[in-house]
C-alpha positions as CSV (number, residue, x, y, z in Angstrom):
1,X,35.7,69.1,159.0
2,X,35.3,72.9,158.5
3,X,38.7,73.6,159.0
4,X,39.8,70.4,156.8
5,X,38.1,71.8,154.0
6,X,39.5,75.2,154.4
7,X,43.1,73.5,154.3
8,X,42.4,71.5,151.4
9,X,40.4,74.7,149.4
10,X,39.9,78.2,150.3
11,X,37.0,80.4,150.1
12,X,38.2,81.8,147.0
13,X,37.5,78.7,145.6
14,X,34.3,78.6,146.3
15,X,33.7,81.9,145.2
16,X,35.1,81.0,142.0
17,X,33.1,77.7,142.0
18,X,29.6,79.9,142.6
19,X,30.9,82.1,139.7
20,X,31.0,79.5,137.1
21,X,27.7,77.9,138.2
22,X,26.3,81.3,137.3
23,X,28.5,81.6,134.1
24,X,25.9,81.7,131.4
25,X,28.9,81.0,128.9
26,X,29.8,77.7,130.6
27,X,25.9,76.4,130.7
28,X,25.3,77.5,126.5
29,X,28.4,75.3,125.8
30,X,27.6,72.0,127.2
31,X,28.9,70.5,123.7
32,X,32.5,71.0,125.4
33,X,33.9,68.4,127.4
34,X,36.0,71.0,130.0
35,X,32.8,73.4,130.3
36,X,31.0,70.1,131.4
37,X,34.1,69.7,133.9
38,X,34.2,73.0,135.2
39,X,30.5,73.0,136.1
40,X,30.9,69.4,137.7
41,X,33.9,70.4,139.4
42,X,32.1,73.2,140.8
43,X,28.9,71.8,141.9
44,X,31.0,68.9,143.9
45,X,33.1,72.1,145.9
46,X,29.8,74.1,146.6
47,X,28.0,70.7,147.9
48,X,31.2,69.7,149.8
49,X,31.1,73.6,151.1
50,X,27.2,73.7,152.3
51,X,27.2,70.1,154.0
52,X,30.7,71.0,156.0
53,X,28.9,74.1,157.1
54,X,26.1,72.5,158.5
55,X,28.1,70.2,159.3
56,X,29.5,72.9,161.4
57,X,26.5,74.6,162.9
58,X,25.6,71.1,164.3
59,X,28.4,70.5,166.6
60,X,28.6,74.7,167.3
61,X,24.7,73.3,168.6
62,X,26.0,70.7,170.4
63,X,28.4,72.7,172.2
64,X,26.2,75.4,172.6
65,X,23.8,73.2,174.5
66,X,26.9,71.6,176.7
67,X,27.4,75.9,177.8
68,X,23.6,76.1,178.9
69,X,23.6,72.8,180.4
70,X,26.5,73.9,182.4
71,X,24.8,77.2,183.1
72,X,21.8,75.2,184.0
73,X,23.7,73.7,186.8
74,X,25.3,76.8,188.4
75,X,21.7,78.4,188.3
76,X,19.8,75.2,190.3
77,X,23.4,75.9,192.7
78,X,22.8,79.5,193.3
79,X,19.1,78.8,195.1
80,X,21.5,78.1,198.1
81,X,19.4,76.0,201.1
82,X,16.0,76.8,200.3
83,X,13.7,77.5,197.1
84,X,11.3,76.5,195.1
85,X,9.0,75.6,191.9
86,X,5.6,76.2,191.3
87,X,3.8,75.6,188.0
88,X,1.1,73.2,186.1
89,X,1.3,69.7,186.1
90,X,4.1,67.8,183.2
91,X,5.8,70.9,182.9
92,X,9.4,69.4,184.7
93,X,8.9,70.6,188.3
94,X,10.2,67.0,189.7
95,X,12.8,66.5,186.8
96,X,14.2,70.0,187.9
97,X,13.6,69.2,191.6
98,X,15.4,65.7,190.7
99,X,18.3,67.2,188.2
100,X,19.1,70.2,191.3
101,X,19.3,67.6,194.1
102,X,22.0,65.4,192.9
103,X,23.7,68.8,192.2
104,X,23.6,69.8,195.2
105,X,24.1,66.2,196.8
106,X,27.5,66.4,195.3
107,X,28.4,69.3,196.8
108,X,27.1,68.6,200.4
109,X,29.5,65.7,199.8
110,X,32.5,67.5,199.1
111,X,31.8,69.8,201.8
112,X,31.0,67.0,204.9
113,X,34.5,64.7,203.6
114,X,36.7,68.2,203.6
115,X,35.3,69.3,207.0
116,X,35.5,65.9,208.5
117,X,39.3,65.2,206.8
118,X,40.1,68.8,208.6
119,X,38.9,67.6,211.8
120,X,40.9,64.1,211.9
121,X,43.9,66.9,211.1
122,X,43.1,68.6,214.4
123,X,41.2,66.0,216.2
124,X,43.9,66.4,219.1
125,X,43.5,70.3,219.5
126,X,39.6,69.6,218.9
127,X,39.6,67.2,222.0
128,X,41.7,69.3,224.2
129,X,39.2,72.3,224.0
130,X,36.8,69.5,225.0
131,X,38.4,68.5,227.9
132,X,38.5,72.1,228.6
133,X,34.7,72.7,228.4
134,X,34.4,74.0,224.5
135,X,32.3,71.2,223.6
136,X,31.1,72.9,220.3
137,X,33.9,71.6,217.9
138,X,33.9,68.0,219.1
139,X,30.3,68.0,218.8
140,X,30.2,69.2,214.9
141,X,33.3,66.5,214.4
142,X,31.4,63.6,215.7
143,X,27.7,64.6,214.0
144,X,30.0,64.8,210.6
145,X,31.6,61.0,211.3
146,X,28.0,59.9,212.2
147,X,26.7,61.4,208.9
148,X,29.5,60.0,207.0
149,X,29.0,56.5,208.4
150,X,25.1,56.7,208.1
151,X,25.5,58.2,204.6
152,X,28.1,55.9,202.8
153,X,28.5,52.8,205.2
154,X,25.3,51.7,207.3
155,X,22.8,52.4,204.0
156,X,24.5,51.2,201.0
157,X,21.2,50.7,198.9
158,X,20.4,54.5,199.5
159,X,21.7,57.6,197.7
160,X,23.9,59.4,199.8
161,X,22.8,63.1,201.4
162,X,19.3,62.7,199.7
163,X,16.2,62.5,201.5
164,X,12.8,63.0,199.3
165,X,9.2,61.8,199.0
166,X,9.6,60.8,195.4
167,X,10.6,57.5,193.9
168,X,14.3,58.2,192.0
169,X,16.2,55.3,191.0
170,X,20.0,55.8,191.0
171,X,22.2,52.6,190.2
172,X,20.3,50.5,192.3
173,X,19.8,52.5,195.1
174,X,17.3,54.9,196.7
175,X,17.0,58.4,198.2
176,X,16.1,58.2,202.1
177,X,12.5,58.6,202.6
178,X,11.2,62.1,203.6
179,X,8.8,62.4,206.1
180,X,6.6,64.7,207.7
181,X,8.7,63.8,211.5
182,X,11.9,65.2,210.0
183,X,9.7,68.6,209.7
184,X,8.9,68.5,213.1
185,X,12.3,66.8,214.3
186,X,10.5,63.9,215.6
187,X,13.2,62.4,213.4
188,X,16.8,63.0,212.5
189,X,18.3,64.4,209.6
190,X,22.1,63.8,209.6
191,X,24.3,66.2,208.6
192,X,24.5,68.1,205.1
193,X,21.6,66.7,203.6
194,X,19.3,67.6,200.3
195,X,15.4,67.3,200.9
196,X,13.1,67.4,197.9
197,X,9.4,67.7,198.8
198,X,7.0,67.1,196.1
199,X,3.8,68.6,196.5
200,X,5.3,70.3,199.1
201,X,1.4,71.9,200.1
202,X,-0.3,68.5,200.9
203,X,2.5,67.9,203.6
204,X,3.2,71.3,204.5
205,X,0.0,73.3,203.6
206,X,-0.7,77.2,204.1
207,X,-3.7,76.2,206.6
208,X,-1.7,74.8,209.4
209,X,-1.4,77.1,212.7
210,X,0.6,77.8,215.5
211,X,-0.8,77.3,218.3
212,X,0.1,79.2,222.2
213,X,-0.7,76.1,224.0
214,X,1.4,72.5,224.0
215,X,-1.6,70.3,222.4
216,X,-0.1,67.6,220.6
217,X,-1.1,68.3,217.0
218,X,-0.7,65.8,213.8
219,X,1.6,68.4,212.4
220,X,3.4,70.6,214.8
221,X,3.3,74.1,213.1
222,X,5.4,75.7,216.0
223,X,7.7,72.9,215.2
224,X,8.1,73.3,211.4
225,X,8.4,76.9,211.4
226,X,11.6,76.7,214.1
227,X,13.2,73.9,211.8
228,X,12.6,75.3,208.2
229,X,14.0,78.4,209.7
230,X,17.2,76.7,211.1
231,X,17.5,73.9,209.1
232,X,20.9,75.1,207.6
233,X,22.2,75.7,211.3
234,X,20.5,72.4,212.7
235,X,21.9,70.3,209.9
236,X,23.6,71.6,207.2
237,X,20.3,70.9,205.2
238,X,18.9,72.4,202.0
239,X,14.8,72.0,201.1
240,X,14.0,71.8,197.7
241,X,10.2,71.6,197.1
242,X,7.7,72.2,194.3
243,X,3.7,72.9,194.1
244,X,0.8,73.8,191.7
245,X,1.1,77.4,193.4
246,X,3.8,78.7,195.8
247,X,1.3,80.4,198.2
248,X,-0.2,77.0,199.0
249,X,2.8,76.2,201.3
250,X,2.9,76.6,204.9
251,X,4.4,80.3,204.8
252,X,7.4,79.7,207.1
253,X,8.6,77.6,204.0
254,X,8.2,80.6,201.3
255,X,9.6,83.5,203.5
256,X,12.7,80.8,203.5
257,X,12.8,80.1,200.1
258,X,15.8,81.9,198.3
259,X,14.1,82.4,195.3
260,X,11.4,80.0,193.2
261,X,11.3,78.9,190.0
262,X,8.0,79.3,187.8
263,X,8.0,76.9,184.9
264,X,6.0,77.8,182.1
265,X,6.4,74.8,179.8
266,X,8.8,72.4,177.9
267,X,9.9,71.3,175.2
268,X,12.0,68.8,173.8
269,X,14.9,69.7,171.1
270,X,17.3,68.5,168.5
271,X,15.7,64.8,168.5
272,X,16.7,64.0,165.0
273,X,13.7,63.2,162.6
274,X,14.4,59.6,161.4
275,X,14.5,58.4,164.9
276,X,11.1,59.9,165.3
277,X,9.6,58.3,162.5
278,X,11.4,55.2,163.2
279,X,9.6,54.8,166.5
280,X,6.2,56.0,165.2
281,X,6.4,53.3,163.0
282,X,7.4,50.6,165.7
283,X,4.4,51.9,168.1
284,X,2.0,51.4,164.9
285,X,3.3,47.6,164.6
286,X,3.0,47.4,168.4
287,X,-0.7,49.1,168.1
288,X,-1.5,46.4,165.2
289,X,0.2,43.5,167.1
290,X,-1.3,44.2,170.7
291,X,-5.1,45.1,169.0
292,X,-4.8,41.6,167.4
293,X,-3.6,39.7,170.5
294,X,-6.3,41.4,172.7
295,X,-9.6,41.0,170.1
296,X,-8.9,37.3,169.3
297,X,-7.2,36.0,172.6
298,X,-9.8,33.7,173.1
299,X,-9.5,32.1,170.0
300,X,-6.1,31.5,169.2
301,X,-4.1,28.4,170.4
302,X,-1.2,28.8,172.5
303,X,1.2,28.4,170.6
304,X,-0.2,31.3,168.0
305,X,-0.4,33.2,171.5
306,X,3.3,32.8,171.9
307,X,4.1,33.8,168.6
308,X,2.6,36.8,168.9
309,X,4.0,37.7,171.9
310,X,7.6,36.5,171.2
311,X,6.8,39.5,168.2
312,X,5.5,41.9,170.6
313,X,8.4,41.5,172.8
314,X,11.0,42.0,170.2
315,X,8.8,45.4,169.1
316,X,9.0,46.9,172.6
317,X,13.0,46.3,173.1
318,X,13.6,47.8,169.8
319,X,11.2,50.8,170.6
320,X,13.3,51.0,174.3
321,X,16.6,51.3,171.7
322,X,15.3,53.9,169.8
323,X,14.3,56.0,173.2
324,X,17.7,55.9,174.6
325,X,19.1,56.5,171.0
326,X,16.4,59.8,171.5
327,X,17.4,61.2,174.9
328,X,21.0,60.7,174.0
329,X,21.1,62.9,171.5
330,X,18.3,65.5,172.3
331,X,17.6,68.1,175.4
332,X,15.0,69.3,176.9
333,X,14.6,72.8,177.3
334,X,12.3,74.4,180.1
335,X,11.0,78.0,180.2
336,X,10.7,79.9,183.5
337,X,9.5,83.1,185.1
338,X,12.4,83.9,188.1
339,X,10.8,85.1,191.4
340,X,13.5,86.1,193.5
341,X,14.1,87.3,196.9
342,X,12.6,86.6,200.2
343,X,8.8,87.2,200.4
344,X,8.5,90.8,201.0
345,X,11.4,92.0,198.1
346,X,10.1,89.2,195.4
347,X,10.1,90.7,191.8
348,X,9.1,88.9,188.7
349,X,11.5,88.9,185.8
350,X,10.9,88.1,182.0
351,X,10.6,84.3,181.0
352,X,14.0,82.7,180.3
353,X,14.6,78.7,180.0
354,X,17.3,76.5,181.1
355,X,18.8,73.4,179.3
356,X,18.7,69.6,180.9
357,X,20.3,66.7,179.2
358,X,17.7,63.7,178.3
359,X,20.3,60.9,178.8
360,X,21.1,60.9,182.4
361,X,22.4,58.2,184.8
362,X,19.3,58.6,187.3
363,X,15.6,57.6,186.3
364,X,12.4,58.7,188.9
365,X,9.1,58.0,189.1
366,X,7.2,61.2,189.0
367,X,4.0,59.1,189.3
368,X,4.8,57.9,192.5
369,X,2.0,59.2,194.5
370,X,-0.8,56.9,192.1
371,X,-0.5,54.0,194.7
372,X,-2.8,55.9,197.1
373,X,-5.9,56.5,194.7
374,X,-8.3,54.2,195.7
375,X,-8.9,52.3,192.0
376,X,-5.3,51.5,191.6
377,X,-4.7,48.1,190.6
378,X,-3.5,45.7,193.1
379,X,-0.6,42.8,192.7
380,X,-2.2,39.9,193.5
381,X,0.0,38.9,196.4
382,X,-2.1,42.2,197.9
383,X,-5.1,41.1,197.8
């Protein structure tokens, strides 16, 4: 639009325009019909020339947010197969955690499909060293085909590559669940896989111990440390986990850890104000609506009852619209402190923040873990 107005006028023009708005001449002869012209003509270029600029400055936002959501990305790829988050609680340690992991999901799948399309290319030559006694390529061919098969044929309602304790919800399907046997490789983890651990210091915490002896133990700590510290040889696998506090993990996972992520707080931006008051003004009629229906339920007939919540209903799908309407055109932006390096060269750097887009094609439950406290509601088929 910017450039349309600049074909059409010129800056000269709108230099001239400013001059005759500040021509006292012009304003002391308002009797004159082309004086009263000049000044309108003027005014309408100057307005036409401030709303085109921020006009301007809006999309040079937009596309300055698309550079640091793309910048965003490459940073959650350079933590390479292990690191971290720490930091209080609602700050966006699982959105991050959540965001990173299809990242790198999507690259573990590029990876496994080109390795595996390389081997059908020299399956012959791979199964001739075979025959010979070098066993090692036909082994890594054959635990890529079984990945591939478990990963996009014999699980179609889970999300391929990732494995996590957390509930995300991705076009229907799943992530595979994470457990505490895959730590310990009680359980298998197929090839070039992406592990998110929430609260990684309840499954994983600093107090567990080797032990010299073979007790059996409910948590193998001998076990844990050799896979965290192999897991990229075992399986191709990269651990992303989050915690309150970083030293609260089982240290064989931090001395791993590429780098971790402290995240300070967030905050959401460019959510445009009418769509703010818009909903504020839909959850006050649901407020009114739902304070009615629950202080005079027992008193109103059924069909009243109906009424009300036929009204209720059509309140919450249009405040559902105006949400997406919100995350579609807003970011959130998330400041951390970068501690990087293995655990004896870790340095703290100034707080920076990263960029995450609000309207995305996943949704998680980042309150997944309220089904074990003890005074959650139960359905009634539970009971």
């Amino acid at each position: 639009m910017l450039v349309l107005f600049f074909s059409l006028f010129n800056l000269r023009l709108v230099c001239r325009s400013a001059d005759l708005l500040t021509n006292t001449t012009l304003w002391s002869n308002l009797t004159n019909v082309y004086a009263i012209q000049l000044l309108i003509e003027s005014a309408v270029i100057l307005l036409a020339f401030i709303v085109l600029v921020h006009r301007a400055l809006l999309v040079y936002g937009v596309l300055l947010n698309l550079k640091r959501i793309r910048k965003t990305d490459e940073l959650l790829l350079s933590g390479g197969f292990s690191f971290g988050l720490e930091g209080a609680q609602g700050v966006g340690k699982t959105r991050t955690m959540v965001h990173a992991a299809f990242l790198q999901a999507e690259n573990k799948s590029d990876k496994l499909l080109y390795r595996y399309y390389c081997d059908l290319a020299l399956k012959k030559d791979i199964e001739k060293k075979a025959t010979a006694g070098d066993y090692w390529g036909w082994k890594r061919m054959q635990a890529r085909r079984e990945a591939i098969n478990y990963f996009y044929f014999n699980n179609p309602d889970k999300i391929p590559h990732v494995y996590a304790n957390v509930d995300i919800n991705w076009h229907g399907k799943k992530p595979h669940v994470l457990k505490a046997k895959h730590f310990t490789m009680e359980e298998r983890l197929y090839e070039s896989n992406v592990k998110l651990l929430t609260e990684a210091d309840d499954l994983l915490p600093n107090t567990m111990r080797k032990k010299k002896n073979t007790e059996a133990d409910e948590i193998s700590a001998n076990k844990v440390d050799q896979f965290v510290g192999l897991d990229r040889q075992y399986c191709d696998g990269t651990l992303i986990s989050d915690t309150h506090a970083n030293s609260d993990i089982f240290r064989s996972v931090r001395v791993c850890q590429n780098h971790t992520f402290y995240l300070t707080r967030s905050e959401f931006r460019f959510t445009p104000r009418f769509l703010k008051r818009r909903l504020q003004s839909i959850k006050n009629a649901i407020f009114e609506t739902g304070d009615y229906f629950l202080t005079h339920e027992n008193t109103l007939k059924n069909d009243e009852k109906q009424e009300l919540l036929l009204e209720l209903n059509t309140l919450v799908k249009s405040a559902i619209r105006t949400e997406k309407w919100m995350k579609k055109l807003s970011i959130t932006r998330i400041y951390y402190i970068k501690v990087g390096g293995p655990e004896a060269f870790k340095e703290k750097v100034a707080e920076d923040f990263y960029v995450l887009a609000n309207d995305t094609t996943y949704v998680y439950d980042d309150r997944n873990n309220q089904i074990d406290y003890p005074f959650t509601p139960k359905h009634p088929a539970e009971k």
